[in-house]
Steps between C-alpha positions, in 0.01 A plus 500: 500500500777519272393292191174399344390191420501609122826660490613106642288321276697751162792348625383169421451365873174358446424280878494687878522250786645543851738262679272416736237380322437175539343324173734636234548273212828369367518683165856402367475686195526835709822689647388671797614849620454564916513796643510444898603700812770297660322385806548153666164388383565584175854306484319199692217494173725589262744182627177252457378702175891368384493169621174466285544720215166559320683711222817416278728793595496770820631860483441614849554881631468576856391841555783569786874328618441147556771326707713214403425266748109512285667503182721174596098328586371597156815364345479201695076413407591589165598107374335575183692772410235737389587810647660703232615811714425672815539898486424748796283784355414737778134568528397426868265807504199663386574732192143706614598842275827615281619642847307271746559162638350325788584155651105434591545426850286598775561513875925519480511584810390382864472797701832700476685203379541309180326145474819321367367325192351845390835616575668238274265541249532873515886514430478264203235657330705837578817354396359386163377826428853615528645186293294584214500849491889464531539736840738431744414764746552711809274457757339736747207446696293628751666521841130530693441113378634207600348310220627738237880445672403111494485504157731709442767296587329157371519664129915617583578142620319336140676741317873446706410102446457548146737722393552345160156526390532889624774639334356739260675733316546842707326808419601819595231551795451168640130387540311563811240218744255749707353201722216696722182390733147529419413578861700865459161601294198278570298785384565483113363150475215644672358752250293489213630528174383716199764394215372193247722238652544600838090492514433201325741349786337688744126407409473193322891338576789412222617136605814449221311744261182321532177652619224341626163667377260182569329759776430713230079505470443374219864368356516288206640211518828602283578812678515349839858468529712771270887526510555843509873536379706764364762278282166422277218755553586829390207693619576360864883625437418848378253538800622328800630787662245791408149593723216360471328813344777475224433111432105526460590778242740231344257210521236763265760557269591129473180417469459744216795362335342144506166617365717653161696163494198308483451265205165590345290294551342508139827481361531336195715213462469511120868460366796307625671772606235603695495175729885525535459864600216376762709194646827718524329760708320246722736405740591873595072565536453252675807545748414888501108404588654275841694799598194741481276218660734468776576841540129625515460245722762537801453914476177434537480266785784714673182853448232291619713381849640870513140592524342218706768508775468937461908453452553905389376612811672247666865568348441847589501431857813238444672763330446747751609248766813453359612829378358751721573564873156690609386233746139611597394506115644171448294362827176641384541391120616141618145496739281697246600160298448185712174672614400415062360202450639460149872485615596156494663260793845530342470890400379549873802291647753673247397866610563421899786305396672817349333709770697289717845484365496903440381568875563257697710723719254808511411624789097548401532154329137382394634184412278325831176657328621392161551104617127529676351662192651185295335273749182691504475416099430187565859407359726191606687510807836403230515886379483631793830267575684595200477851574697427848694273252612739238625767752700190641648453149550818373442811826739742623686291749618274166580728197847649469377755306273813551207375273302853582685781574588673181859580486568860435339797356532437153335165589188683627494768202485200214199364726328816504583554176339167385209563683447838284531272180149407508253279632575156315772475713325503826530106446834498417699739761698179627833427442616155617802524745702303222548799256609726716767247644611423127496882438765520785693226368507603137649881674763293671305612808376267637648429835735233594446506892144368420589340180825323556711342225537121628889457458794766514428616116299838466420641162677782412244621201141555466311122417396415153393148519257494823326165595250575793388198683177527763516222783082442519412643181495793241141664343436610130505872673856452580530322174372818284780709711783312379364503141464873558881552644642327219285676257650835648841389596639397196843300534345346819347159517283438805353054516199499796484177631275330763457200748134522316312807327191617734180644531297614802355150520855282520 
């Protein structure tokens, strides 16, 4: 995720193997370099990978705090004396964007509580952010969730425990944890997504920046996994966060650009200058001509499934769902739907599942029709389940916060206002919950009875160094609102961070 094989390989590191595998041979004309979380596993191979050293020297880096008591065992298997130093270099997360992290973890939770290894694993990878972006910070969290209090308090004792490794030089306005729940707004993972990465996540999945397009008809056999990667594709950073209109405009003018770039084919390699000229321009074709094969192909595959599954219509209805509040057009537009039979299983599912979780406590609720109508498709008795499931997760009777109501009457000019703007947006009316909790907190608004500070401290100032962490996961929508507050709050910084990042589907 972070670096590329040939960015490794420039620095001269020319063989990849894992601990674990099992057949490595000894090569004693190689120093080795391991990078390793600092699990118990990974001590217990690394002490028999010491006692049997394959390579003549070890520099080993654990990606978080390793305690002594596993420091003394490596020390002690090390008879050969071949480990040359052992550094902590905090990287126990998921760099996903320049403002993104996630600790790819699914399922932290068991019902309203924390499974306790995901809660273990949780604080380190949270305290490691901190370690290596050099915050020691004040925490607040969401009083609603006991998880988010949990953890909370797991990250304050790590940092009290190691104090040393915390003390940072002071700024003016110290830095500020936001630790929140997922289940406060179920419906934002829930909605289809119209910006480049956001979709691509949506429609086709981003596993560590790698997209799997062997469904693709017709694929071939190079372009069936592409890394899709901001650090090294500059197309992909320049559009990750604009429409999809915008990016097949893009895609035509990149295209364009390739065709001018083109080497002629005829060309005449008649001097020596004219082969150097050829073979220095190469390498930047040919890298040019992946990006536009790549490109072409996931915007296309992402029109084809927009069409096949009938998605515009479809977000429509979402959108309506979760911004408006006119329940008998929402009813009809959700049945008008499952009555087509080109609206996929999951589409169907996703559409009663926000049906649910915006009226579940109406008094004409259609949600009983809504569950037959999803059996009457034909459709697995498991939706039907995870609709009951989601308003479990993520109803009324669990969020803290009013996820609907907007708050005041400016609130419902901007929304009337934004519906004036023009019909593009009609698929992009939602806001996620997020930004308009970040807008509080940037205001110095945001309020303390439901956001306390854990510990007597209170900040006096408005934040300017924000981390945001989501107990059960962030999305690429909430993702493009933090890129979009710190693009128009300048002198605040705003890091999203997630148990995982998800789509409808996880």
């Amino acid at each position: 995720v972070v670096y590329t094989q040939s960015e490794i390989l420039q620095r001269e590191v020319y063989l990849f193997e894992r601990l674990d595998s099992p057949n490595r041979e000894p090569m004693k004309h190689l120093k080795a370099i391991c990078f390793l979380r600092p699990t118990k596993e990974n001590v217990e191979l690394l002490v028999q990978e010491l006692r049997r050293p394959k390579y003549s020297v070890y520099f080993i880096y654990f990606s978080n705090v390793i305690s002594k008591s596993d420091v003394k065992a490596l020390a002690e298997a090390d008879e050969q004396e071949v480990v040359a130093e052992v550094q902590e270099f905090y990287g126990d997360y998921i760099a996903v964007n320049p403002h993104v992290f996630s600790l790819n973890l699914l399922g932290c939770c068991r019902g309203r509580s924390w499974d306790p290894a995901q809660l273990t694993r949780t604080t380190q990878g949270l305290t490691a952010l901190l370690l290596s972006l050099k915050k020691c910070p004040m925490i607040r969290y969401q009083l609603s969730s006991e998880p988010a209090k949990r953890l909370a308090e797991c990250v304050k004792q790590v940092i009290t425990k190691e104090y040393e490794l915390f003390d940072f030089r002071r700024t003016e306005v110290p830095p500020l944890l936001l630790i929140l729940d997922r289940s406060d707004d179920a419906i934002t993972p829930l909605l289809n997504q119209w910006t480049y990465q956001a979709m691509v996540h949506e429609l086709l999945g981003i596993n560590n920046n790698r997209i799997d397009l062997s469904r693709v008809p017709g694929i071939s056999k190079d372009l069936r996994e592409v890394v899709l990667s901001a650090e090294n594709d500059e197309f992909y950073a320049n559009n990750m966060y604009l429409n999809f209109a915008e990016i097949g405009t893009n895609i035509k003018n990149l295209m364009e650009d390739f065709q001018r770039r083109k080497p002629k084919e005829q060309q005449k390699l008649e001097s020596i200058a004219d082969m150097k000229a050829f073979v220095e321009n190469y390498p930047q074709f040919k890298k040019m001509s992946g990006t536009v094969s790549k490109h072409v192909t996931v915007v296309g595959e992402l029109s084809r499934l927009v069409a096949e599954r009938n998605l515009l219509e479809v977000s429509e209805v979402e959108q309506e769902l979760a911004c408006q509040s006119d329940h008998s057009s929402a009813l009809q537009s959700v049945r008008r739907l499952l009555q087509s039979p080109r609206l996929a299983e999951l589409d169907a599912a996703r559409l009663v599942m926000l049906y649910a979780l915006r009226y579940e406590r109406h008094g004409s609720s259609g949600l009983p029709a809504l569950l037959e109508e999803l059996r009457g498709r034909g459709g697995s008795d498991r939706y039907r389940k995870l609709v009951s499931a989601v308003v479990e997760y993520g109803g009324k009777r669990v969020r803290g916060s009013d996820l609907f109501s907007p708050k005041d009457a400016v609130a419902i000019t901007k929304q009337f206002l934004k519906g004036l703007k023009g019909i593009e947006n009609v698929y992009t009316q939602h806001q996620p919950l997020l930004q308009e909790t970040l807008d509080q907190l940037i205001k110095g608004k945001l309020k303390d009875s439901q956001y306390p500070y854990l510990g007597p401290n209170t900040l006096r100032d408005r934040p300017q160094d924000i981390i945001v962490f989501l107990i059960g996961g962030a999305t690429y929508e909430e993702a493009l609102a933090v890129f979009n507050l710190n693009r128009s709050n300048p002198g605040v910084r705003i890091v999203l961070g997630g148990t995982t990042i998800h789509n409808t589907r996880r």
